[in-house]
N, C-alpha and C positions, 0 to 999 in steps of 0.2 A: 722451177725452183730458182731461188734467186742467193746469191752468197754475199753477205756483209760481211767486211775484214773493218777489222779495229783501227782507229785513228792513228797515224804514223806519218811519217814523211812525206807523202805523196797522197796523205786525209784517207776519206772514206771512199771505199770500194764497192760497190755494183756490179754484180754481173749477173747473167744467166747459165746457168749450167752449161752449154754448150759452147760461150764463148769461155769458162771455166778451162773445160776441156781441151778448147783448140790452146788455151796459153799451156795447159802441162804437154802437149803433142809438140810445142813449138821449143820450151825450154829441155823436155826427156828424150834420150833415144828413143826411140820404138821398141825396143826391149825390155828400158827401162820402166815404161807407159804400161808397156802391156803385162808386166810384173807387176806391176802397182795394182790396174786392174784388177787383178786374179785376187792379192791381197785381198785388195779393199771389199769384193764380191762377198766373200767369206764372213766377213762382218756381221753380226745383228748392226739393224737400221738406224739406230739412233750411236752406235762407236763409228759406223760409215760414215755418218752425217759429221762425226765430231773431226773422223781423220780429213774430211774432205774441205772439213772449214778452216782446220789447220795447215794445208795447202793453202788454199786459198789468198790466206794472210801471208805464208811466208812468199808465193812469187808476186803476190802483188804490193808487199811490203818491206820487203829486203832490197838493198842498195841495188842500184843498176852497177852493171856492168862495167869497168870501167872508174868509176866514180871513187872516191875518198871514202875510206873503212871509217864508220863512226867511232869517233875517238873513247876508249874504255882503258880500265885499271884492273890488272889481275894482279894476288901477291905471288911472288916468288915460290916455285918450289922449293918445300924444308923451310921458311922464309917467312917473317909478316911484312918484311917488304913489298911493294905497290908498285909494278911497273905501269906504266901508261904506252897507250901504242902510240899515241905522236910522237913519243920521244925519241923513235926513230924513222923519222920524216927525213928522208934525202939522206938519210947515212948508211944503211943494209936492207937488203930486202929481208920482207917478214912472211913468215909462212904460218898460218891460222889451223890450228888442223883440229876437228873436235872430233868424234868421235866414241865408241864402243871397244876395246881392244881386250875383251875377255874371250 
């Protein structure tokens, strides 16, 4: 099986399934990996297929490492003010956090 990820930064994605695998074994703990596994197992075939394409794209299409966060605008909480995140380029650091906190 082969996985295309969508056009992005770094274009179109090819892989095979087992070079798929060796990039989550290289970017997840081993705990993290072998929880996902168990997850993804559990799946009917065709939401596996969807969660694993959605992998796919995001470590093959997300910023390296290292690299310049692409620049975005969220508004202010309570706010319709529009912050941008370059706007703090060289003056504090910024911490990104998304999540679930229910």
């Amino acid at each position: 099986m082969f996985w295309r990820a969508s056009p992005g930064r770094r274009g179109y994605v090819n892989m095979s399934m087992d070079t798929f695998m060796n990039l989550l074994r290289k970017h997840l703990s081993e705990k993290d990996f072998n929880r996902m596994m168990e997850f993804t197992a559990s799946m009917e075939p065709e939401r596996r297929a969807g969660m694993m394409q959605f992998l796919a794209e995001r470590e093959t299409l997300a910023p390296e490492v290292g690299s310049d966060a692409p620049d975005f605008k969220l508004p202010r909480l309570g706010s319709a003010e529009q912050v941008q995140l370059s706007s703090f380029c060289g003056r504090k650091p910024v911490a990104l956090i998304f999540g679930s906190y229910t």
